[in-house]
C-alpha positions in Angstrom: 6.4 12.9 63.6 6.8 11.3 60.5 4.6 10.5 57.0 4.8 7.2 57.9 2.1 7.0 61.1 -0.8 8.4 58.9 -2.4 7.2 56.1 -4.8 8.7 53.3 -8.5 9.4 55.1 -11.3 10.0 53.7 -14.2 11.8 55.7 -17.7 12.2 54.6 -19.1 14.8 56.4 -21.1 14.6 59.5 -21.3 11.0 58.5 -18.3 8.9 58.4 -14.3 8.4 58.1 -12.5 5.8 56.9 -8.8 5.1 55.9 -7.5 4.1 53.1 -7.1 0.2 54.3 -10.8 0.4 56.1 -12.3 1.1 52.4 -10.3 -1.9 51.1 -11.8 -3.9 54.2 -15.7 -2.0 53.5 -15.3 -3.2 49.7 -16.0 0.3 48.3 -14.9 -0.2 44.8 -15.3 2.6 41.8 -16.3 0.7 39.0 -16.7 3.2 36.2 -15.7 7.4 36.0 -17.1 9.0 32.7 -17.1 13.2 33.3 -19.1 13.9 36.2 -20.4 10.6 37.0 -19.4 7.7 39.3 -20.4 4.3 39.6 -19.6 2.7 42.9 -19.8 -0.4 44.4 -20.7 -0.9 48.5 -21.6 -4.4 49.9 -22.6 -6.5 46.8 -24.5 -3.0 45.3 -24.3 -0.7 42.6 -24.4 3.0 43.2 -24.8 5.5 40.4 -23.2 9.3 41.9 -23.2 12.8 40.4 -20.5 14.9 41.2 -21.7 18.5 42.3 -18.6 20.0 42.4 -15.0 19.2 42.8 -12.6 21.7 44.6 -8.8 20.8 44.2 -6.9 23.0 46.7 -9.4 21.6 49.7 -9.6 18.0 48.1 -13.0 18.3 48.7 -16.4 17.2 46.6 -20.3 17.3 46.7 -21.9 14.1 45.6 -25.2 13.3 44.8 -25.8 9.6 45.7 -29.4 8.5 44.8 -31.2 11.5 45.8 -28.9 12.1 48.8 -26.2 14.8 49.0 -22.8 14.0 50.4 -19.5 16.5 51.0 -16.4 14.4 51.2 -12.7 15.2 51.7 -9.8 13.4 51.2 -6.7 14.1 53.9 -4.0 12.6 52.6 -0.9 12.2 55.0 1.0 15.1 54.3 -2.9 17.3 55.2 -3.0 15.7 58.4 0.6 16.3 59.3 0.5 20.1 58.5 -2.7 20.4 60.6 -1.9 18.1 63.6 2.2 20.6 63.6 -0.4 23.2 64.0 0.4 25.0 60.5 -3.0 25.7 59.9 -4.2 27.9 63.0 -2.6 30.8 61.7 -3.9 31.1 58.8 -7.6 31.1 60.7 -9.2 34.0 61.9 -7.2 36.0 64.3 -9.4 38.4 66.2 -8.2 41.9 67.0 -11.6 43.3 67.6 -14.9 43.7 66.1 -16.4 46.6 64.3 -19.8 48.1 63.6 -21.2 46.8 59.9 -23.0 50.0 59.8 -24.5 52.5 61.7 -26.9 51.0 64.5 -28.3 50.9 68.0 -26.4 48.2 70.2 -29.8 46.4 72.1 -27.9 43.8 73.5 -24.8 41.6 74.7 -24.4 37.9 74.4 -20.9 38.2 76.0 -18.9 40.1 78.7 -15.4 41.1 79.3 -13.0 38.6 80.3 -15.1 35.9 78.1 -13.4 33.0 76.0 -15.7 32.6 72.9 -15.5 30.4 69.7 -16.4 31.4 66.1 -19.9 31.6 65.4 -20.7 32.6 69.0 -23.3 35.6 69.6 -21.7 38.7 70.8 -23.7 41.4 70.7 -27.2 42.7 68.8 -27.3 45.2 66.9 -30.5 47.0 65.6 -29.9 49.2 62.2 -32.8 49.9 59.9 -35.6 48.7 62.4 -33.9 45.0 62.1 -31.7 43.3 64.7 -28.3 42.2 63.4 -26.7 39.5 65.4 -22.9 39.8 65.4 -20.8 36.7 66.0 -17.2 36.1 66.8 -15.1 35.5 63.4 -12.5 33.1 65.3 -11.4 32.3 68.9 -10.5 34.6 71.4 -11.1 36.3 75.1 -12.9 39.5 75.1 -10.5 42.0 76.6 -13.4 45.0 76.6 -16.1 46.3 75.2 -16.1 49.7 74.2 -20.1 50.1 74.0 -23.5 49.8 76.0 -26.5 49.2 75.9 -28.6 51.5 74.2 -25.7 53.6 72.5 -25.7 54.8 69.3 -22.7 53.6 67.0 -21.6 54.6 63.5 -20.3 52.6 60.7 -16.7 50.7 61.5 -16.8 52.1 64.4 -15.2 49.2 67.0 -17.3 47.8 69.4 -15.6 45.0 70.8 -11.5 44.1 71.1 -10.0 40.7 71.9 -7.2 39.8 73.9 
């Protein structure tokens, strides 16, 4: 792999992505950059844009266009090769197992042993203070056992699920 086969990107999330050569092609042009406003030219029109916020170590920003909000983040080549050589997974979440928030009464499982599950997936509810908590995965994994059921009481960091 080499710096050569990528070029700068830049993704506007859940919207669009473009290279650096495909917004030479779109005609996006910045025309003027005074403090936290941008003036930006698309197809023959003007654009006035507020920066929200600007984050250096993700390269990221939130941009108000017009009454629309927009997150965008620029990859430049050297992102993209770290990511694609797989760099990056490590530093995600890397689940061992999953403890109890505080003390509670397990009502329910979303998951069972031997499951693959993503981040954000539901794994088990858990009611604490006449409210149900809904506990979710914080990375990838398989669910080697579970170490509760249903109905059990359990206290504060105690653990209640562990991943293979």
């Amino acid at each position: 792999m080499s710096l050569n086969n990528y070029k700068t990107r830049v993704v506007v999330e859940n919207r669009a992505e473009f290279d650096t050569d495909e917004l030479v092609q779109k005609d996006i042009r910045i025309l003027s950059h005074e403090d936290n406003k941008i003036r930006v030219m698309y197809q023959n029109k003007v654009y006035d844009a507020l920066i929200r916020d600007f984050d250096y170590q993700t390269k990221t920003t939130k941009l108000n266009i017009n009454g629309y909000s927009f997150t965008v983040k620029l990859q430049e080549p050297l992102d993209q090769l770290i990511n694609d050589l797989g760099f990056l997974k490590s530093a995600r979440h890397s689940v061992k197992e999953i403890r109890s928030p505080m003390p509670g009464l397990v009502v329910g499982f979303f998951a069972a042993t031997g499951d693959q599950v993503k981040e954000g997936d539901k794994l088990l509810s858990l009611e604490a203070m006449k409210m149900e908590n809904i506990l979710k995965s914080p990375g990838d994994g398989i669910i080697k056992a579970i170490l509760v059921t249903k109905g059990q009481s359990v206290d504060k960091n105690q653990v209640l699920i562990v991943f293979e």
